[in-house]
Every structure is written in C-alpha cells, then in structure tokens.
N, C-alpha and C positions, 0 to 999 in steps of 0.2 A: 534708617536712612538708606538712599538708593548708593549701590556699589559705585562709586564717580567711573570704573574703568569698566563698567558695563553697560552694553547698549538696551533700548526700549527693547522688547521682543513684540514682533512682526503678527498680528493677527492673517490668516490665510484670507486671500478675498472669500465675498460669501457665495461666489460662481464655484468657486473651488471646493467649498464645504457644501455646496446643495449635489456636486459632483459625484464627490464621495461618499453622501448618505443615498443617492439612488444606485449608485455601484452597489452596495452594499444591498441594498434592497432587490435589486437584479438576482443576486448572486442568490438569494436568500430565496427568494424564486425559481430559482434554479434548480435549488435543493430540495426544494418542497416538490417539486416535477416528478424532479428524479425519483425518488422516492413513493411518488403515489401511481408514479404510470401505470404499475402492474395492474393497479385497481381498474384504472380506468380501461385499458385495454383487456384486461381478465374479469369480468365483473363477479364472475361463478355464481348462477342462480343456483338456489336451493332445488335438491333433487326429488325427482316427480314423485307422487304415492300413489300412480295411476298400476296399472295393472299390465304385463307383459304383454304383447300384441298378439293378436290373436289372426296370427297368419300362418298358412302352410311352410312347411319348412324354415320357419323361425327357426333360429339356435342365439343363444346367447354364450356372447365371446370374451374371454380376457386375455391378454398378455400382461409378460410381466418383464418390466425394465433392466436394464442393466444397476438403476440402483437400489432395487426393487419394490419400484410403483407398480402396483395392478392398475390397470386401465380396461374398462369394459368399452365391450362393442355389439350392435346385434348382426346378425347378417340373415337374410331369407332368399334362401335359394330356389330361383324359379323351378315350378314343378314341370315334370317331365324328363326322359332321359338325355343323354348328351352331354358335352361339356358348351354351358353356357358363357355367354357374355355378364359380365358383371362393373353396376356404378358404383363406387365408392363415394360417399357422401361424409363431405364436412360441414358443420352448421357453423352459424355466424358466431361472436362473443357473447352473446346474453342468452343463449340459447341450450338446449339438451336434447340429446338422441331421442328423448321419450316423445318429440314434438315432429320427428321425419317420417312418419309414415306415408305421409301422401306422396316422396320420394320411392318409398317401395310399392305402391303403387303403381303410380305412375309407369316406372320403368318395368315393372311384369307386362304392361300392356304392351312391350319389344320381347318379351320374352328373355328378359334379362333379371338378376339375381343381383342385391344389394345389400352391401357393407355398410352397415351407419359408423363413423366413428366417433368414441368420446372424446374430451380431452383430459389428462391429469390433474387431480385438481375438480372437476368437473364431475355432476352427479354422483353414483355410487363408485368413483375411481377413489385411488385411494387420498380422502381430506383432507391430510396434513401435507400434501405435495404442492409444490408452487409450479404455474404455467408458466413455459417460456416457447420462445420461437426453437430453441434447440431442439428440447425436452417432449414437444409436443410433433416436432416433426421426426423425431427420432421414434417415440411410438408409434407413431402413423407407417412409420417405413417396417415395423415389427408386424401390424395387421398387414399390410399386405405382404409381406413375407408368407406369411401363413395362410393367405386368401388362395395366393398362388400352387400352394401345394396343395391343396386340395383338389383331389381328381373329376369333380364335376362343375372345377374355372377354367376358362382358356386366356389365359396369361397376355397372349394378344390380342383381347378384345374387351380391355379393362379402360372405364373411361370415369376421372376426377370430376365429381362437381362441389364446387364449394360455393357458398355464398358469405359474401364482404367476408371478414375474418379468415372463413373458410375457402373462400378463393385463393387468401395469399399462403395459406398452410396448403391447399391441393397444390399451388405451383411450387412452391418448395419443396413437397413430399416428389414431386413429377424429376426433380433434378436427378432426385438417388431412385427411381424407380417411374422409370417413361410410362405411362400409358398411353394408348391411341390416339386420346381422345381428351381434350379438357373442355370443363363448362363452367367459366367464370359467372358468377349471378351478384351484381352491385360487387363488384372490384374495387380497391383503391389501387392507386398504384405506390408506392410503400407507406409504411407506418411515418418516417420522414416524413413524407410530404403535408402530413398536420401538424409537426413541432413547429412551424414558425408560426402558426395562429393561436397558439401559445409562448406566443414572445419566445422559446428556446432553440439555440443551437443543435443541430442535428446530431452532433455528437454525443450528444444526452439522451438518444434513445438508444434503449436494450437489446427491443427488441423490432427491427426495424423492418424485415418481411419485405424485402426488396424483390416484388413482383415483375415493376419495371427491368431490372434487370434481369430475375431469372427465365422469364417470357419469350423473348429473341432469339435468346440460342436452341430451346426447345423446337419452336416451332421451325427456327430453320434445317432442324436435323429431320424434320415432316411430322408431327404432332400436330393435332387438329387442335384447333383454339373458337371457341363460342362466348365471347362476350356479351353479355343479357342486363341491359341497364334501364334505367330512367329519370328523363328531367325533372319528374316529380320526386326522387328520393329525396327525402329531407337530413338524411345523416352524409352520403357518400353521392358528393357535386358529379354529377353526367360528366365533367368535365376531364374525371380519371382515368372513364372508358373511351373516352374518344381517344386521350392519349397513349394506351395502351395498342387500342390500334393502330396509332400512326407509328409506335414503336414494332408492331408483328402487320403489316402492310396483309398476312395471308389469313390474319384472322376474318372472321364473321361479327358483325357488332350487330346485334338484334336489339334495337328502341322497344319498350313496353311502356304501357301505361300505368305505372302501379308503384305504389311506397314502396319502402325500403324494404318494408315486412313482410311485400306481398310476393308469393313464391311464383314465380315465373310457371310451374307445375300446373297452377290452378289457372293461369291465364288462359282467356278463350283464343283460341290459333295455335299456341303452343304446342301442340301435339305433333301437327304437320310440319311444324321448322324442326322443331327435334328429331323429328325421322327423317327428315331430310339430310340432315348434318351428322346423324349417328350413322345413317345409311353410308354417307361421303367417305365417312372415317373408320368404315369397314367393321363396325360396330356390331349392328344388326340386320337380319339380312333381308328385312321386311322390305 
C-alpha cells in the first residue's frame, strides 16, 4: 500500500530529459576531441627509406632537447665563400624533410643555404616523443641557435618559410628569434579558428598556434611578411589569408593557382615575386 503521507513523484518533462541526454552527448564529444586532436593535427607519417640528398654541402643535423629528444634536421650550404643568406624551412603536418628538396633548390638559385627542419615525433627524430606547439617550437628555436653560429650564416639575412602547419610554427619560432624575412605558403590564422566546425569550444584546444596574433606585432617592429595562397585550396579556406592581411596591412598577399599541396616553388612566376620580396627584405642581393 502507497505511504497516505506521501506524494506521487514528479516525472521530469521529456524536453527536460531530451536536454540532458544531449548535454551529456556534447560533453562526451568534447572529450573524444580533446583527446584525438593530437592526431589530427600531428598525423606523423612514417619515415622515408629514400636515400640522403645528394647535394653539395649537405650536412645532416640534430639537436637535442632540453628533455632529451634528438630531432634531425638537413641543412646545405650554398657553395662558394662568404657568409650567406640562409631559408629556414618548416613543412606542413603530414609531411617530412625527405620531401623539401625542391626548397633547397630553389633558394640556391639566390645564392642562399637552407635549413629543413623536422619535427619531434616526426621521421628519424626520436618516436616515442609527442608533438606539441611548445615542444616543436622550442626545437625550432634550438636549430637556429646553431644555424646562427656557424661562421658561413649571416644572422641578418635569415628568412622563415613555412607552409600551413609550418607557417604557424615559422611565426611562432619568429617571436623568440626575428628573421628578416617571413613566407607564409596556405596559412591559417589559428588552430582555434577550426574548433567550432567541430562543434567545440576554443578552450579545448592545446595547441592553438595563434598566428593571427603573433603576426602584427612582428611585422610592425619591420619584418617582412609574404603571404602565398589559393581559392583553390581544398584544406585551408583563402579566407584566412585574406585576414591575415587585413590584420599586417604591410604584408604582400600573392593569389596562386594551385591546391593545397602544390608548392608555390614550382609555380610558373614564382621565381620573379620571390626575388622581388627577398630583394625588399634585404635578403638577397640579386
């Protein structure tokens, strides 16, 4: 028999309870994000079996971290005497140093000497290390530490090119170590600005590479800025170079025609804007 001194108990409406199973479902997506972003923004392809490059003055480089990750890097020093101009090159996320040569090309044909860098985590660095925006730009500031000391760099005629990923690790690395000269290729402007196309909160990213921010103050201390994009990229929307610009008013914003993948290097023109802008920014003295 029912208690006579108690009442029926209240079922919650079912607006109430459909409420709280997608909070609940939110939240649970939240966590599955959190959780996998490394992936998605670290993908780490397996490392090449190709063969060292077979360029003059190749050296192969490592440092080693503060918690001691080795991290390799190549560098080929333009032939001839003198202290050269030197590109420091970051490649995208899905990407490995074994794949930049046409970068060391390329910029021999300025008479300039090129850094590829790895990241931790990444090819023959050392495997059991996790990528982060810290971690990765704290090595980066260790290579050229050492790029610099060496007596055949000239320290002020050092210029970042990174493409997507690698753009936002060269403007990060530019904060603790100015170069002349940067060359953004398919930019975003942060990691942020794609968590809410995944339904999440910004405060759910790690590692967040806030380009938009570190960009403005560089260039207005007089750092040269080359933004290189296209409407045709299919990963990273035209629409984060354009704002990038309207955030550094002194940058250069160069339109290509070409995917995501396709290296502004090999683009036909390319040659004469590059020397054009490297010439500006006191680069090279072609």
């Amino acid at each position: 028999m029912a208690d006579p001194g108690s009442s029926p108990r209240r079922r919650r409406p079912w607006w109430l309870r459909l409420l709280a199973v997608l909070g609940l479902a939110y939240l649970g997506w939240c966590a599955v994000l959190y959780f996998v972003q490394d992936t998605l923004l670290f993908p780490r392809p397996q490392p090449s079996t190709e063969r060292l490059p077979n360029r003059t003055g190749f050296e192969r480089v490592w440092i080693t971290a503060e918690d001691g990750v080795r991290v390799e890097g190549w560098y080929c020093a333009a032939p001839g005497p003198g202290r050269k101009s030197c590109a420091v090159v970051f490649h995208g996320n899905g990407d490995l140093i074994d794949y930049q040569m046409d970068y060391v090309d390329f910029f021999r044909r300025f008479d300039m000497s090129t850094l590829v860098v790895e990241y931790r985590g990444y090819g023959r660095s050392t495997p059991s290390a996790s990528p982060s925006e810290k971690w990765i730009v704290s090595d980066s500031v260790k290579f050229i530490d050492r790029l610099i000391a060496q007596p055949d760099v000239d320290r002020d005629r050092l210029v970042y090119v990174g493409h997507s990923l690698g753009a936002a690790v060269a403007t990060q690395v530019a904060v603790h170590r100015t170069p002349a000269a940067l060359i953004l290729e398919a930019p975003f402007t942060s990691v942020v600005a794609f968590a809410s196309g995944y339904g999440a909160p910004p405060a759910l990213v790690k590692n967040p590479f806030r380009t938009d921010r570190a960009l403005p103050p560089l260039a207005a201390a007089g750092m040269r800025v080359l933004i290189v994009a296209s409407r045709a990229d299919e990963i990273i929307p035209f629409e984060h170079a354009t704002r990038l610009k309207e955030l550094v008013p002194s940058a250069t914003l160069l339109e290509i025609a070409a995917g995501h993948n396709d290296l502004p290097v090999n683009q036909d023109g390319f040659f004469e804007r590059a020397e054009s802008f490297l010439r500006a920014a006191g680069v090279t003295a072609r």
